[in-house]
N, C-alpha and C positions, 0 to 999 in steps of 0.2 A: 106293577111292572117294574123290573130292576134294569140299572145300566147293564150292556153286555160289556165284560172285561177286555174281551179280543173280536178285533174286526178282521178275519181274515178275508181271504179272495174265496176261498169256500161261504163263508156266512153272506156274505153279499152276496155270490152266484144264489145263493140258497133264498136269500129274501127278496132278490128280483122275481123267482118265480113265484113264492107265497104270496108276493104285493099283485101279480098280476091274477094269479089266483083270486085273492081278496077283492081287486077290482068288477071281475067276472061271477061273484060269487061262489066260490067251487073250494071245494077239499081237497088233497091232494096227499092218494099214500107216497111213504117214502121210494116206491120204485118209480111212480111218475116224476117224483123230483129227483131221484138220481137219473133218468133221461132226460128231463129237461136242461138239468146243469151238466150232464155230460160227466158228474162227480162220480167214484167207486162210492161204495156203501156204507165202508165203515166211515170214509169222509164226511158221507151225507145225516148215519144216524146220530154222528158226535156232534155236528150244529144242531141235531131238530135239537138233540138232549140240550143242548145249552141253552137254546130258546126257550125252550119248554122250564126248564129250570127258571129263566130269567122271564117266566110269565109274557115273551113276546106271544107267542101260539099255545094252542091249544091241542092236544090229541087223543083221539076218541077209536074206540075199537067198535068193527062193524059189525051188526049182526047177523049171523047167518043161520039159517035154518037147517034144523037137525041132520035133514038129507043133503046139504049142499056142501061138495068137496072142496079140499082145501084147508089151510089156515087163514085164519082172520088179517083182514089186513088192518092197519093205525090211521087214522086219514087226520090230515094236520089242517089248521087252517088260522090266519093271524087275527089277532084280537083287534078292534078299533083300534086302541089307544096305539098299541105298535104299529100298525099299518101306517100314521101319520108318522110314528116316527124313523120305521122303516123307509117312507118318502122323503124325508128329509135326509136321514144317513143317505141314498141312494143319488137325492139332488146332489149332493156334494162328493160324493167318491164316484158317481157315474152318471153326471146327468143326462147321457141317453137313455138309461134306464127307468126313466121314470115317466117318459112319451107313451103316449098309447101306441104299442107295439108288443108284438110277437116276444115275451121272455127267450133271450139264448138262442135264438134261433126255432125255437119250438111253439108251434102254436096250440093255442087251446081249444081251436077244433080237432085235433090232432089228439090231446087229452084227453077230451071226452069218450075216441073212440079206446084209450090205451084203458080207462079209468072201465068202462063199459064189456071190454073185451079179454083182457089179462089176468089173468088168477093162476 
């Protein structure tokens, strides 16, 4: 895992929900995390890439079966080692973000029906 070079307000939005993700155990494609940060798109895929790049998370494509309509989605989810250090970046630029609470206003019962239902 490498330092991340830039902390923006996008990479924070973005890793309070992957840490609350990681808490709860869950993956998360990128259209659940651009609703739960409330981020446009291209915002959201240029942190996962940086993350991803910077070995914080990991991202895996899903498998779907032959008959099943659609494109594939990415499902992202943080490594141990980031997750801790995610909590710390987060204790110190937000430490409400780091209580057991709802990320952004979105919960993750709420995800599981968007993760369940959205294609």
């Amino acid at each position: 895992m490498e330092g991340l070079q830039r902390i923006t307000q996008p990479t924070l939005d973005v890793l309070e929900v992957l840490l609350h993700a990681f808490n709860d155990d869950t993956q998360l494609h990128g259209w659940a995390i651009m609703k739960a940060t409330k981020r446009a798109g291209p915002t959201v895929y240029k942190v996962l890439d940086r993350l991803e790049d910077a070995r914080w998370i990991v991202g895996e494509w899903e498998t779907l079966a032959p008959d099943q309509p659609g494109p594939r989605r990415r499902f992202y989810r943080l490594t141990g080692e980031a997750a801790q250090a995610a909590r710390s970046l987060l204790a110190e630029r937000r430490p409400a973000a780091v209580k057991v609470r709802p990320a952004l206003g979105f919960s993750l019962g709420r995800l599981g029906a968007l993760l369940a239902g959205d294609r």
